[in-house]
Every structure is written in structure tokens, then in C-alpha cells.
ROPAFI-181501 format. One record per residue (C-alpha): residue number from 1; x, y, z. Coordinates in pm, 1 decimal, m for minus. Example, Ala and Ser with C-alpha at 12.3 -4.5 7.8 and 13.67 -1.06 7.14 Angstrom:
BEGIN
    nr          u          v          w
     1     1230.0     m450.0      780.0
     2     1367.0     m106.0      714.0
//
This chain:
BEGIN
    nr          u          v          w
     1    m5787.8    19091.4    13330.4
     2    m5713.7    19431.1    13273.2
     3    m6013.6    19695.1    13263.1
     4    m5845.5    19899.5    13013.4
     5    m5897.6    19649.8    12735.9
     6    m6302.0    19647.3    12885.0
     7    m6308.4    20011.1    12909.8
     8    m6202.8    20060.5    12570.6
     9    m6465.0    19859.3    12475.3
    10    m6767.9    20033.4    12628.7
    11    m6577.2    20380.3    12461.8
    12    m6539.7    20246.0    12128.2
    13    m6905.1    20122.4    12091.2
    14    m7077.5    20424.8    12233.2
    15    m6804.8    20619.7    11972.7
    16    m6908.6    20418.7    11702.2
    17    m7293.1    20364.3    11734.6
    18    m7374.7    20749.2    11812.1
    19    m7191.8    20846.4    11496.6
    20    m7319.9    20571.3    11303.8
    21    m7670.0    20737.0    11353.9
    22    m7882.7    20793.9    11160.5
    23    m7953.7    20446.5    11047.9
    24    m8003.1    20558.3    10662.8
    25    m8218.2    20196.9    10577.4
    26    m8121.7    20182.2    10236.6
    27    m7807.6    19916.4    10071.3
    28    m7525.9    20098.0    10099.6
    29    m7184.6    20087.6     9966.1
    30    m6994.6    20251.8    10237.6
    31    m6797.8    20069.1    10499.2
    32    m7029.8    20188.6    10787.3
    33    m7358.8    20051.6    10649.2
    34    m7236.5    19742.2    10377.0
    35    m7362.5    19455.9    10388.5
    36    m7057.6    19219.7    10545.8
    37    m6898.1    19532.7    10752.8
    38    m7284.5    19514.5    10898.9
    39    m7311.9    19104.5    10959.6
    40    m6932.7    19120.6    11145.3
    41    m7063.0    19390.9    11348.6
    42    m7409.8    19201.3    11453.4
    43    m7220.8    18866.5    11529.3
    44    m6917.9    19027.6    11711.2
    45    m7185.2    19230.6    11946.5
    46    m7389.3    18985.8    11994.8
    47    m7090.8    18814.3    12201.7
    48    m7020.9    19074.9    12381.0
    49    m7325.6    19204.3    12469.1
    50    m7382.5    18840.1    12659.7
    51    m6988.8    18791.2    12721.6
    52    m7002.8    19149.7    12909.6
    53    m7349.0    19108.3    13056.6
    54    m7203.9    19098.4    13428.3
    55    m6955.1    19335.0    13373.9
    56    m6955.3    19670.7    13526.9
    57    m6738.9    19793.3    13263.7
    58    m6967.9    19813.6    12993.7
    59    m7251.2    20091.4    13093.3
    60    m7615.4    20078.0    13069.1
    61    m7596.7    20330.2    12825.3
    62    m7390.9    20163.9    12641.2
    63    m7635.6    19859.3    12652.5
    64    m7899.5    20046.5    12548.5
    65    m7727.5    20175.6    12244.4
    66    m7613.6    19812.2    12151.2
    67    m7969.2    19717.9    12127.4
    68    m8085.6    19989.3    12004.2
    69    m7853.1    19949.5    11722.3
    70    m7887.5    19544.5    11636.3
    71    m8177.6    19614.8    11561.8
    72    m8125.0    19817.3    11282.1
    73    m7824.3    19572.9    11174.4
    74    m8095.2    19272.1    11124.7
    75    m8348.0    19522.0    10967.4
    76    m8024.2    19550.2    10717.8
    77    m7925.0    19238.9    10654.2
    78    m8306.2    19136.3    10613.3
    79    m8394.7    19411.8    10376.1
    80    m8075.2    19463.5    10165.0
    81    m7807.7    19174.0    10151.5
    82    m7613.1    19024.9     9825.2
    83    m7590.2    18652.4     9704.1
    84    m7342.3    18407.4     9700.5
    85    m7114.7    18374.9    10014.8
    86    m7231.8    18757.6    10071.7
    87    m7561.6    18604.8    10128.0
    88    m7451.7    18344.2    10370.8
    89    m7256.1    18578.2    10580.0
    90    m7565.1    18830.9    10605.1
    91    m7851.1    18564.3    10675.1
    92    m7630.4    18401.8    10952.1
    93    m7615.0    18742.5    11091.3
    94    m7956.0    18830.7    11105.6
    95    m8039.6    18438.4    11288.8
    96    m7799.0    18539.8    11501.6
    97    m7978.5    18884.5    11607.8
    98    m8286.7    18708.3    11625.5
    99    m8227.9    18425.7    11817.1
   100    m7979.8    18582.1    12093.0
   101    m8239.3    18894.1    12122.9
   102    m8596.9    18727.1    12062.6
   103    m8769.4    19029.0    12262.3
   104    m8717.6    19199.3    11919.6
   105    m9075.8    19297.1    11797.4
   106    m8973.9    19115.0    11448.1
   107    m8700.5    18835.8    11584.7
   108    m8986.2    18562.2    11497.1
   109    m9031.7    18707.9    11112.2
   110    m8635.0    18760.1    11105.2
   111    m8551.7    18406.0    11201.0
   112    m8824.2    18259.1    10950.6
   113    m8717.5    18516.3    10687.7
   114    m8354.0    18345.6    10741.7
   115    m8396.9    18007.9    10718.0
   116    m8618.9    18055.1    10379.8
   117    m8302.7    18278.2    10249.0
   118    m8053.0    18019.3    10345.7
   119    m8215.7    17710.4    10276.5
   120    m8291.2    17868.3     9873.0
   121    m7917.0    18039.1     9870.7
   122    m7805.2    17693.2     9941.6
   123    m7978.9    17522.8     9649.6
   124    m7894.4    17849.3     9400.5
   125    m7466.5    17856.7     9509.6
   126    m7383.2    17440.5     9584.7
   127    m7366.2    17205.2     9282.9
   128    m7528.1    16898.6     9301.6
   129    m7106.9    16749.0     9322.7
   130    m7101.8    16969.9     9671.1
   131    m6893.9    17239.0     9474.2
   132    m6992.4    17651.5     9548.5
   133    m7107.5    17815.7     9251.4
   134    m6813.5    18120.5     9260.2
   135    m6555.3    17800.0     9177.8
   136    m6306.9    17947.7     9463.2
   137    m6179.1    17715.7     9705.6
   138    m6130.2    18014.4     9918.7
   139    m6522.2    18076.0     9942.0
   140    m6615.1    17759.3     9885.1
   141    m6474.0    17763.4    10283.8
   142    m6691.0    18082.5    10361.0
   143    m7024.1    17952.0    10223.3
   144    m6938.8    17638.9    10423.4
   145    m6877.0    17784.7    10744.0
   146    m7134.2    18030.2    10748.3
   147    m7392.4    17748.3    10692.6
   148    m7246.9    17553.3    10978.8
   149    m7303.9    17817.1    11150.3
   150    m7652.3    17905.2    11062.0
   151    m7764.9    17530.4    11157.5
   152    m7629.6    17542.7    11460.1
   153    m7793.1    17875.1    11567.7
   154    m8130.6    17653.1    11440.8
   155    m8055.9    17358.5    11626.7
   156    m7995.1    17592.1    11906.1
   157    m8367.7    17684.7    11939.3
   158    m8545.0    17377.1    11836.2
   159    m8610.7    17526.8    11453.0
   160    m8569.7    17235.4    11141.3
   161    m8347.7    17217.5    10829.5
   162    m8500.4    17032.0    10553.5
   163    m8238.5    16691.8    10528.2
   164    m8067.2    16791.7    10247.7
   165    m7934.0    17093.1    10413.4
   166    m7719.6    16917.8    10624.1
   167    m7636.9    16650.9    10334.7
   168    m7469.9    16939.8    10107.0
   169    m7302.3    17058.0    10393.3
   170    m7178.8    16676.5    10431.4
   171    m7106.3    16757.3    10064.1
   172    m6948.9    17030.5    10086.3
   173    m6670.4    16872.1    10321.4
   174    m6628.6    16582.9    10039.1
   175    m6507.4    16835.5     9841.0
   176    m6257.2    16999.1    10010.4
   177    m6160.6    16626.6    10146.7
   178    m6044.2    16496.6     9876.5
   179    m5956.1    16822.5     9638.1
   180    m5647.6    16926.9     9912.3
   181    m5321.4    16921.4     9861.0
   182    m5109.5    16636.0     9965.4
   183    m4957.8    16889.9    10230.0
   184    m5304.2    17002.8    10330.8
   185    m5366.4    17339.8    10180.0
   186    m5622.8    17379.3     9926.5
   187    m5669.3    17456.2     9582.8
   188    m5555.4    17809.9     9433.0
   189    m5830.8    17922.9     9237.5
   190    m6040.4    18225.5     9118.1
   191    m6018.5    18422.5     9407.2
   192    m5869.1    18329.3     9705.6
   193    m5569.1    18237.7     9937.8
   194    m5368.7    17920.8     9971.6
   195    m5489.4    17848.3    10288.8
   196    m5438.3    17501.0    10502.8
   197    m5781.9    17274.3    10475.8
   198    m5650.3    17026.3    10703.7
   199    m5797.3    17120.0    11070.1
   200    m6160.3    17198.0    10852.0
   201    m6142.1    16815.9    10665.9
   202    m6051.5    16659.9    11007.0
   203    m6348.5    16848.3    11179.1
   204    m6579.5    16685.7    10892.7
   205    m6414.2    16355.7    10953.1
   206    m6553.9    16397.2    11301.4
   207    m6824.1    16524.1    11242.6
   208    m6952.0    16314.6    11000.0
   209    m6774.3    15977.5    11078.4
   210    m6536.2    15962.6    10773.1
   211    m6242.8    15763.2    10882.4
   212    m6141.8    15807.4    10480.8
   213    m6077.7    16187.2    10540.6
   214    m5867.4    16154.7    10820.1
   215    m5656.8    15891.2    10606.5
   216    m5635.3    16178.5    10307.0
   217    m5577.8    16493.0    10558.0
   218    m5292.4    16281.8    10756.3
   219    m5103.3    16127.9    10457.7
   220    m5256.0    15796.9    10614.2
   221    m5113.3    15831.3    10926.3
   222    m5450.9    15818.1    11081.5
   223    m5805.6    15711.0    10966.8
   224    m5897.0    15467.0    10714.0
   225    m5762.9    15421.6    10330.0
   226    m6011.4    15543.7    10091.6
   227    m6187.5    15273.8     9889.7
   228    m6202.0    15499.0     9554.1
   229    m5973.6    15758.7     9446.6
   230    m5677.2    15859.1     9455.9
   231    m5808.5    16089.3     9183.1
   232    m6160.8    16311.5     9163.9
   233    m6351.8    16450.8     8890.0
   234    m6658.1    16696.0     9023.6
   235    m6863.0    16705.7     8726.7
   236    m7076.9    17006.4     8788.4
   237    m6717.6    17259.2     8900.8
   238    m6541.0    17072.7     8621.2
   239    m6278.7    17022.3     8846.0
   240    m6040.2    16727.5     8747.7
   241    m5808.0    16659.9     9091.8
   242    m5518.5    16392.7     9003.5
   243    m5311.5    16225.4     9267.2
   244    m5049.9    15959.0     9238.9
   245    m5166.2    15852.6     9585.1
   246    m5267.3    16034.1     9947.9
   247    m4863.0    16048.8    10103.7
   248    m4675.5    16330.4    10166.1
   249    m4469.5    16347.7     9884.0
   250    m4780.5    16188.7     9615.1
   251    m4828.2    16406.4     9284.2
   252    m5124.7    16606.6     9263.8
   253    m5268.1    16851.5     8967.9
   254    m5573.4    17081.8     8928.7
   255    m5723.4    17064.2     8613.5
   256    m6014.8    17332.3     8521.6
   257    m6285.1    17233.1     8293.1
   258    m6573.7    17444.3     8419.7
   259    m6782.9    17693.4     8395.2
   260    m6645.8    18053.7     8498.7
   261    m6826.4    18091.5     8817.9
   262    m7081.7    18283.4     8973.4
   263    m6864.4    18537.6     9143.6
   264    m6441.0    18626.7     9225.2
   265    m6377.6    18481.7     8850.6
   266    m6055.5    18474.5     8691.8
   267    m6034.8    18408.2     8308.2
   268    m5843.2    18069.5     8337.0
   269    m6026.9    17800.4     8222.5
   270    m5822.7    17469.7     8084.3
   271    m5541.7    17607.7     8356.4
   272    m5353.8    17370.5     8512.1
   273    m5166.2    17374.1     8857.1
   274    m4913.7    17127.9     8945.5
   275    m4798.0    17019.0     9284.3
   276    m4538.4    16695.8     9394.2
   277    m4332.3    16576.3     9649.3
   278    m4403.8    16858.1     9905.4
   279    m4347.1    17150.5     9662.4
   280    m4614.2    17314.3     9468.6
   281    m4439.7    17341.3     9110.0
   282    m4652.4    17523.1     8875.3
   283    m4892.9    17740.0     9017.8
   284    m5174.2    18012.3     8975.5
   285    m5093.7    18406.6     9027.2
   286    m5355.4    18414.1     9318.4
   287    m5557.6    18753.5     9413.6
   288    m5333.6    18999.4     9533.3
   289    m5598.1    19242.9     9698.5
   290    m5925.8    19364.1     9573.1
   291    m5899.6    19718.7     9701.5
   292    m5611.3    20007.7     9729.6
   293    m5254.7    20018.2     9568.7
   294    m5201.7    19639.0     9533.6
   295    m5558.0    19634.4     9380.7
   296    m5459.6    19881.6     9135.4
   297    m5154.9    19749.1     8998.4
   298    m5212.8    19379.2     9007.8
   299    m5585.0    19346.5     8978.9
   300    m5621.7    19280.6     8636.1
   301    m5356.5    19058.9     8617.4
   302    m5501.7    18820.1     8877.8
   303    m5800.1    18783.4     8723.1
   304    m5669.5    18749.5     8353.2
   305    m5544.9    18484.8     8159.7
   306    m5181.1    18597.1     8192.6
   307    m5141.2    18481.1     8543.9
   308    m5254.8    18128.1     8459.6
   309    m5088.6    17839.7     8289.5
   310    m5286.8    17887.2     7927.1
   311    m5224.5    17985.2     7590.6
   312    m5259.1    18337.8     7523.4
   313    m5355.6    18398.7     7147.0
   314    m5199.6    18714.1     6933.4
   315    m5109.1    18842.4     7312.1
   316    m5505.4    18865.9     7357.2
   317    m5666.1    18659.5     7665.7
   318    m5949.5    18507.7     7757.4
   319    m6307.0    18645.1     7815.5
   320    m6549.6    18498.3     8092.1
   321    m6695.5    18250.2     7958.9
   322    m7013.0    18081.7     8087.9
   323    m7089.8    18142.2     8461.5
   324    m7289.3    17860.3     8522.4
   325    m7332.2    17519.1     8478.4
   326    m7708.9    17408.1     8428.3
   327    m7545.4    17054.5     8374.7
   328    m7231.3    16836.4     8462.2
   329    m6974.8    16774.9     8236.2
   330    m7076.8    16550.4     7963.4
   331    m6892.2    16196.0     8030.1
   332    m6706.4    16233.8     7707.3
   333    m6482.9    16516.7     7854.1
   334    m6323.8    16278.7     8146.3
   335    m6232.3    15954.1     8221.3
   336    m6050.7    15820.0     8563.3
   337    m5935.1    15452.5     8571.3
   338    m5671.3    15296.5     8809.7
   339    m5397.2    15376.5     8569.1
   340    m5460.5    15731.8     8395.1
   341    m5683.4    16009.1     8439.2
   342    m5820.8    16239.3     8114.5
   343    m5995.2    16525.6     8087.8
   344    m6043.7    16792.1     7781.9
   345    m6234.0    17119.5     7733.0
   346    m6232.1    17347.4     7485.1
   347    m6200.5    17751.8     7500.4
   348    m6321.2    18031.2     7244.2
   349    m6413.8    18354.7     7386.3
   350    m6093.5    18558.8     7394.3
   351    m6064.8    18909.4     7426.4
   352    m6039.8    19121.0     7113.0
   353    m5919.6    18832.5     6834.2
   354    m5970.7    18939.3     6524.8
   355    m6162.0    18628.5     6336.0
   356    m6220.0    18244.6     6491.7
   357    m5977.6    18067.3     6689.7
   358    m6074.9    17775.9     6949.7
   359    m5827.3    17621.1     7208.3
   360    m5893.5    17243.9     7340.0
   361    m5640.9    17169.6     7564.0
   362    m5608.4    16745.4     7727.3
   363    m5440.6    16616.3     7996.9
   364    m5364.0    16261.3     8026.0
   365    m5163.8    16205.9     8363.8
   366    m5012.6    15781.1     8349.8
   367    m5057.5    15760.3     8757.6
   368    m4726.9    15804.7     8960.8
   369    m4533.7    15874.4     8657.9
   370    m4643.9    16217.6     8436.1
   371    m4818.2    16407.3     8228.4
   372    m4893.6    16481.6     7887.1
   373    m5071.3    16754.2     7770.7
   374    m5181.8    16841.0     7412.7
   375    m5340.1    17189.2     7298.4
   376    m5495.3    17205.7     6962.1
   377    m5560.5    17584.3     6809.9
   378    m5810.9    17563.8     6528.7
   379    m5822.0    17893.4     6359.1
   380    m5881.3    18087.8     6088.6
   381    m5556.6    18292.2     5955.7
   382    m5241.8    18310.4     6109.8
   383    m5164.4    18349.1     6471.3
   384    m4929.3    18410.2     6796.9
   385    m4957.6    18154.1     7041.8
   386    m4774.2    18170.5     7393.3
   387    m4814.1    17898.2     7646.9
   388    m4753.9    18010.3     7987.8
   389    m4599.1    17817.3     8267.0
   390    m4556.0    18007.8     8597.4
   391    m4377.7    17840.1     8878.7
   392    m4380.2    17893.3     9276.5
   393    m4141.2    18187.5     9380.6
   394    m3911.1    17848.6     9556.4
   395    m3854.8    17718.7     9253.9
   396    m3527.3    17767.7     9100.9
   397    m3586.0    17774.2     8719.8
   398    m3376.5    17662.5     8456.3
   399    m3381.7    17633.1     7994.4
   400    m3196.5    17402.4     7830.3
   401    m3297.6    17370.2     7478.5
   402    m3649.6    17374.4     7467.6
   403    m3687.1    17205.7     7818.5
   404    m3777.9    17472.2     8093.7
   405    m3726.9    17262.2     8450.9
   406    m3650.7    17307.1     8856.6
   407    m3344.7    17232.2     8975.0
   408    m3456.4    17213.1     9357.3
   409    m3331.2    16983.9     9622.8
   410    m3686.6    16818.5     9646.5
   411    m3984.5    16800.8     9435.3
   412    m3900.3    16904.4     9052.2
   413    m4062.7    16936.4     8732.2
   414    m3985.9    16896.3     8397.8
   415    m4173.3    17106.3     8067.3
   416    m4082.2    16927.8     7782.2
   417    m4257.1    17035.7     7441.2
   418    m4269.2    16701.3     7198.1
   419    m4264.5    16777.7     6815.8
   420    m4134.8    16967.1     6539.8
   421    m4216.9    17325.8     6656.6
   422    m3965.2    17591.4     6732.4
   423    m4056.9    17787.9     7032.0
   424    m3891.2    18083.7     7140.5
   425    m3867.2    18087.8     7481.0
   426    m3841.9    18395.6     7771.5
   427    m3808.7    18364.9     8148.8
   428    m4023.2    18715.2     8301.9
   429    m3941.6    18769.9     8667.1
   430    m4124.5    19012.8     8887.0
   431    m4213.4    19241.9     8570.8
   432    m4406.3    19598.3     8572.4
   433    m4324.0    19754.5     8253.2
   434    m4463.6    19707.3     7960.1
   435    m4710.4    19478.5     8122.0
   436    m4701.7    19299.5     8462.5
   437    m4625.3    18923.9     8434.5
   438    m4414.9    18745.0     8701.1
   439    m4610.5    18810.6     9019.0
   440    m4771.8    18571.6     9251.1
   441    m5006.8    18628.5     9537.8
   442    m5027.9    18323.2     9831.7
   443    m5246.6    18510.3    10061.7
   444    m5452.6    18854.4    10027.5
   445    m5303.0    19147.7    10020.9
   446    m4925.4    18985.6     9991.1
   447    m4685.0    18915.7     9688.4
   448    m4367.5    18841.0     9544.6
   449    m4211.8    18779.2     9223.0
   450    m4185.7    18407.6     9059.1
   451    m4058.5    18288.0     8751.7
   452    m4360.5    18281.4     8427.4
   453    m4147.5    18080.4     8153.3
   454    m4319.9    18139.5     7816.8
   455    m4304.4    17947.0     7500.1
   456    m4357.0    18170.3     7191.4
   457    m4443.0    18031.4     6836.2
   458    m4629.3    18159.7     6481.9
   459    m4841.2    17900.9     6332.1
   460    m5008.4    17964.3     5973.1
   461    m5347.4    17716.0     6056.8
   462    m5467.0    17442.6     6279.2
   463    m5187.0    17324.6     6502.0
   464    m5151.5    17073.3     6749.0
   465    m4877.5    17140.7     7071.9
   466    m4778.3    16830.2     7306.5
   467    m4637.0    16906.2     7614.2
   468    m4470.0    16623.4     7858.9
   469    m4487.8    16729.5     8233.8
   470    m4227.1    16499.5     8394.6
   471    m4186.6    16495.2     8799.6
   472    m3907.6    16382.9     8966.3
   473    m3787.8    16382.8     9343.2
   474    m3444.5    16475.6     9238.2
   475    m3304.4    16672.5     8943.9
   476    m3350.3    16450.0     8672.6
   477    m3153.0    16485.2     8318.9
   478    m3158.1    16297.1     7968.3
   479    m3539.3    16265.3     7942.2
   480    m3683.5    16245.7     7642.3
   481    m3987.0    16289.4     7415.4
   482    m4143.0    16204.6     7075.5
   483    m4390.2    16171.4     6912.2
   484    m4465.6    15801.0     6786.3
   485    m4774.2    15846.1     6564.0
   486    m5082.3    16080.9     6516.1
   487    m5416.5    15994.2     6383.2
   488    m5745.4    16157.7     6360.9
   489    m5825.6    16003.5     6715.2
   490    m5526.6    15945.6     6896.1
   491    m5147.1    16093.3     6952.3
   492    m4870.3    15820.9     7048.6
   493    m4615.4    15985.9     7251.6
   494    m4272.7    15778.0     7378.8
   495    m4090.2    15902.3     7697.8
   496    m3769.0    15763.1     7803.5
   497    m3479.4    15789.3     8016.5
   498    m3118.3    15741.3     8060.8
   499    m3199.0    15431.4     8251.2
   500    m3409.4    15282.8     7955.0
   501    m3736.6    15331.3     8180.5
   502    m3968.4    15403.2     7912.8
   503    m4361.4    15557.7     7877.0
   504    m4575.7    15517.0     7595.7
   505    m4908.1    15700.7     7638.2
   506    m5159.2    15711.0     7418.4
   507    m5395.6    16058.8     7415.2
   508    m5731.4    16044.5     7264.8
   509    m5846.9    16322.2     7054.5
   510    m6217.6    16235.2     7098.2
//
């Protein structure tokens, strides 16, 4: 190869590490001595201390100063790491230190120190349904590879795992298995990007001998059909995942029920994201960027409630919410069978509303055909309510009437409000000024405009909203909604065509 690339190498680390000094041993916040800057650094010259060993091109001084400085890496990552996926990143650090370097004085306490950290991190941040605590499928990934990691470096030197560590991580693939996209990408949630889970599930598959997850990560091309599904409930996330199916083209929602989450929380819960044949359709605003000019602007709309599909109420959002679950969702809140799937939660912690208002929000999806959702306010005195619907920057968004749809060449949607309520409706594209709404974020740090089509209504007390979400392949016209009959426990709702293909789905209100 070329020795410039080596050279540069030898410069940069001697560079770095002499001004680096003095090790301060205390948590810092700068992005010398952090916490994660500090466990990429260990891991990184850890392979190239060994991957360079031979080399001529990286001096002895050099060598010296590399060891000199791991060291004090492990000393930080034993002494002052965070939690959460923080944690997992730091601990796998310091095993790493310890076991590539065990003529460290303290590589036997490190290494000990580790798997005690790990093994209690893992019980503290995975639900008992294989779910990380911080509700982000986005970390979720980061937890999970950092504790692959961690048990090999163990198996590596002959040191055990209790069972159940490898049985979450087992877990842990179940979950992103069969909560992906039908076109492999995962969940956007909380913080996080909308990355591609299909290489990661068909690892699991192999590494766990789960013909199943092959079948859902190939559309069935490969692998074995699934004996349950093709929709998921996690009880502890409060994550409802409905599919028509595991093909290319199946439907597929994300329904939140859950706690907030122990870390990169967005106010969103009862948010719903929609996705069918091959096109995400409604979607979540994603992160945008935690840190500089993107941070700044869009921050606080990422994490608030007006970047999700929810209702906002008098303008106001929501607040956190509970972080963690210390139980699963009670059975009551969600039902799958082989024809529907039903969830509910309800919502009453917003931001600065003056008096008591709750929101329950349902959603009933009638397998391969649509979905219906109701939202009930109860509240004390008179009140805005918008209901927000943002769709992926592909779609090409259209009103007519009340009905807000796609008109795309594949993969459409329909947003069809059922009753007597007028609803004043505004399309906001790419907006700064007065407030941003309009923007959505597919991968850190990058973002673009979409389309956030809001309903706007006054109601004077308790009132109930149905909403029919009707997907179709083609642009579809001529559907139609109403309300059949409404009782203390149930709303009727009729759907129908201009081919006389008709719905009737009944909605329980208990």
C-alpha cells in the first residue's frame, strides 16, 4: 500500500496523544476526554496497535505513547461512563483494553468490572419483550451491537455470560425481525435514522437458526413462513406493528402506546406511521441533528409533538410522559386476531393547557384492507384541536373536500374524517416562520421539506373524531365513509366504494 496513508498515521497519533496530555481523570464534557469520543478512540487503537505491530511505519515512540495512553482511556471508561447505549459503548471499550493488553496492572479488575456493568446495564435498558429502554429503533441497534460485541471479546478469553445474556440478545433480534419494514428499513422513532435492518435480521437468522426471519427480511423469497404474525404487539415498548402480510408491497403501521423512554425521547405517544406497497406514506419528522445549526433550528421540533401524527390541543403539545414501564401493557389496551388488530392509549400531560383535557386515540386496522382510527378529547371548557398528518417528502399530496390523499404512481393513502365535524384544513410545506412545521429528517444531520396536512376544528366538550385510513396501490376515488351507529361501547363505521366493495368495522370503546 502506500506509506503515506501509514505515515500519517504514526503523525496523527503522536499529534494527538502528546496534546491530549494531561490525562485530567475526571467525566468530562469535552470532545477530547467524553465518554464515547474516548470508547471510539480505545477500540479503533486497539486495531491498530496489533494491525501495525510489524510495521516499520508506526515508531516505537509512537507505541509507547499508544500504551501509555489506553491506559488512561480504560481508567475512563471504568471510572466515569453514562447509561443506556452510552453505557454499552463505554464497557465494550474498556473489555476491549483489557483483554487485547492484559499486561495492564488492572486489565484483570477492568475485565471483571465490565462484565458486572454489562451484564446489570443489560437487565436495567432491555424489556422483558427484547425492546431497549430509550424506545429508538436507532439505538435499540447500538445497544445490540455493542453487546454482541462485548460477548464475543468474553468468549474470546474463556470468561462466562450468565444464559440470559445471550437470550435477550436472541431477543433483541426478535424485535427488530419482525418490527421492519416490508422494504427492510426499520422503524422511525424517538431518535434515530431510517436505516436498512435487513443485513442485521439476516445475521440473527444465522446466527440463531431462524429460518422465519429470513422469510420476513426477504419478502419470503428465502427462509421459512412464520407460524404467528403477520402482526406484533411488544407489550413492555407498547409498540403495536401491523402488517397485511411479509411481501414487498404488504401494509405495515407503527402504532405507539408506550412509555416515553429512557433516553433520545420525542413527545409522540399515540403517533402513528404508515407505510404500503413500497412507499412509506405517513411518516415521523425524524432527528435532524443534535448539535450545531441544524440542531438549533429544528431541534425542538423533532422532539415535539408537532412533527408527529397527533392531536395538538389549543396549539399546545405534549409533555414527556412516563419514562418507564415497570409493567407491560395491560391486555385490555390490544388485541391481534387473524382478521384485525386494536390497540388504544390514552394521553394527558400536555404542555401549558389551561384546565383538564385527555386524548385516547384507537386504531382498528381490518387486515389487508384499512384503518380506522378514532380520537376522543374529554375536556373541561372549550378547545382547539388539530390532527396532524405528515407525509414522506415523495408523496404528492392532494384535498378534496375533507379527504387529504396521494396521488402517486404506487403505494397511496387515503385520510378520510367520518362524521359531522367541519374541519378546516391547511397543507404547511417546508415552513420556518412563525413556527417550523413541514420538515422531515431520514438520516442525521440531513433534511428536506414534506407535506404536514392539518385538520383544524373548535369543539365546546367531549368529542369523538373518526378517521378512515384507506390504502390503495393505485389512485383510488369515490370512497366513502359513515358512521352507522355509536354506543357507549362501540362505533359502527361503513366504508364503500364505487365498485360496491364494502367494510363495516366495528371499534370498541372499552
Amino acid at each position: 500500500g502506500n506509506p503515506k496513508y501509514a505515515n500519517y498515521i504514526d503523525e496523527f497519533l503522536r499529534d494527538f496523544i502528546i496534546k491530549s496530555m494531561p490525562y485530567p481523570a475526571q467525566k468530562g464534557s469535552e470532545s477530547i476526554w467524553r465518554g464515547l469520543e474516548v470508547s471510539f478512540r480505545a477500540k479503533v487503537w486497539s486495531r491498530i496497535f496489533y494491525g501495525m505491530l510489524n510495521s516499520e511505519y508506526l515508531t516505537p515512540a509512537t507505541r509507547l505513547l499508544m500504551l501509555s495512553s489506553l491506559s488512561d482511556h480504560a481508567h475512563y471508561n471504568r471510572n466515569f461512563h453514562g447509561g443506556n447505549n452510552w453505557l454499552t459503548m463505554e464497557i465494550s471499550a474498556l473489555a476491549t483494553v483489557a483483554t487485547n493488553f492484559p499486561e495492564y496492572k488492572n486489565a484483570e479488575e477492568w475485565l471483571d468490572y465490565s462484565i458486572g456493568a454489562m451484564v446489570e446495564s443489560m437487565k436495567d435498558q432491555v424489556y422483558p419483550d427484547g425492546v431497549q429502554t430509550e424506545l429508538t429503533s436507532h439505538y435499540h441497534n447500538v445497544s445490540l451491537s455493542n453487546f454482541e460485541l462485548f460477548k464475543e471479546i468474553c468468549d474470546r478469553v474463556n470468561k462466562p455470560l450468565p444464559d440470559f445474556f445471550n437470550q435477550t440478545i436472541e431477543d433483541m433480534y426478535f424485535y427488530i425481525a419482525h418490527a421492519v419494514r416490508p422494504d427492510g428499513y426499520r422503524i422511525l422513532n424517538n431518535d434515530g435514522d431510517r436505516g436498512s435492518d435487513r443485513e442485521r435480521i439476516l445475521k440473527g437468522a444465522g446466527k440463531f437458526n431462524k429460518p422465519d426471519w429470513e422469510y420476513i427480511a426477504t419478502n419470503g423469497q428465502s427462509g421459512v413462513k412464520p407460524t404467528d404474525g403477520p402482526s406484533y404487539f411488544f407489550p413492555w415498548a407498547g409498540h403495536l406493528i401491523s402488517r397485511s402480510g411479509f411481501d414487498a408491497d404488504a401494509h405495515w403501521s407503527f402504532f405507539d402506546v408506550g412509555p416515553w423512554g429512557s433516553g433520545h425521547q420525542h413527545n409522540d405517544k399515540l403517533h402513528i406511521s404508515i407505510a404500503a406497497y413500497g412507499r412509506d406514506l405517513l411518516v415521523d419528522a425524524g432527528r435532524f441533528a443534535y448539535t450545531g445549526e441544524v440542531a438549533e433550528k429544528f431541534r425542538p421540533y423533532a422532539r415535539g409533538s408537532q412533527g408527529h401524527n397527533v392531536l395538538l390541543i389549543d396549539g399546545k403539545g405534549q409533555g414527556p410522559g412516563p419514562r418507564l414501564a415497570d409493567e407491560p401493557v395491560a391486555k385490555k389496551h390490544w388485541l391481534i386476531t387473524d382478521e384485525y388488530d386494536y390497540a388504544w392509549s390514552s394521553f394527558d400531560q400536555f404542555i401549558g393547557v389551561e384546565g383538564q383535557c385527555e386524548h385516547t386515540r384507537r386504531l382498528f386496522y381490518a387486515r389487508g384492507d384499512l384503518w380506522v382510527v378514532v380520537d376522543h378529547v374529554k375536556t373541561d371548557r372549550p378547545r382547539k384541536i388539530e390532527a396532524l398528518w405528515h407525509w414522506h417528502p415523495d408523496c404528492k399530496v392532494v384535498v378534496d373536500g375533507e379527504i387529504v390523499s396521494t396521488q402517486n404512481e404506487k403505494g397511496n393513502l387515503q385520510v378520510i374524517p367520518v362524521g359531522k365535524q367541519n374541519w378546516e384544513i391547511t397543507f404547511i410545506e417546508g415552513q420556518e416562520e412563525p413556527e417550523i412545521q413541514g420538515w422531515y429528517s431520514e438520516e442525521y444531520n440531513k433534511f428536506e421539506p414534506n407535506v404536514a396536512s392539518i385538520y383544524s376544528t373548535n369543539i365546546e366538550s367531549d368529542s369523538k373524531f373518526v378517521w378512515v385510513l384507506f390504502p390503495s396501490e393505485k389512485v383510488e376515488t369515490g370512497i366513502q365513509a359513515q358512521i352507522i351507529s355509536e354506543s357507549s361501547t362501540e362505533i359502527k363505521v361503513k366504508v364503500w366504494n364505487e365498485r360496491n366493495d364494502e367494510w363495516v368495522i366495528d371499534v370498541p370503546l372499552e
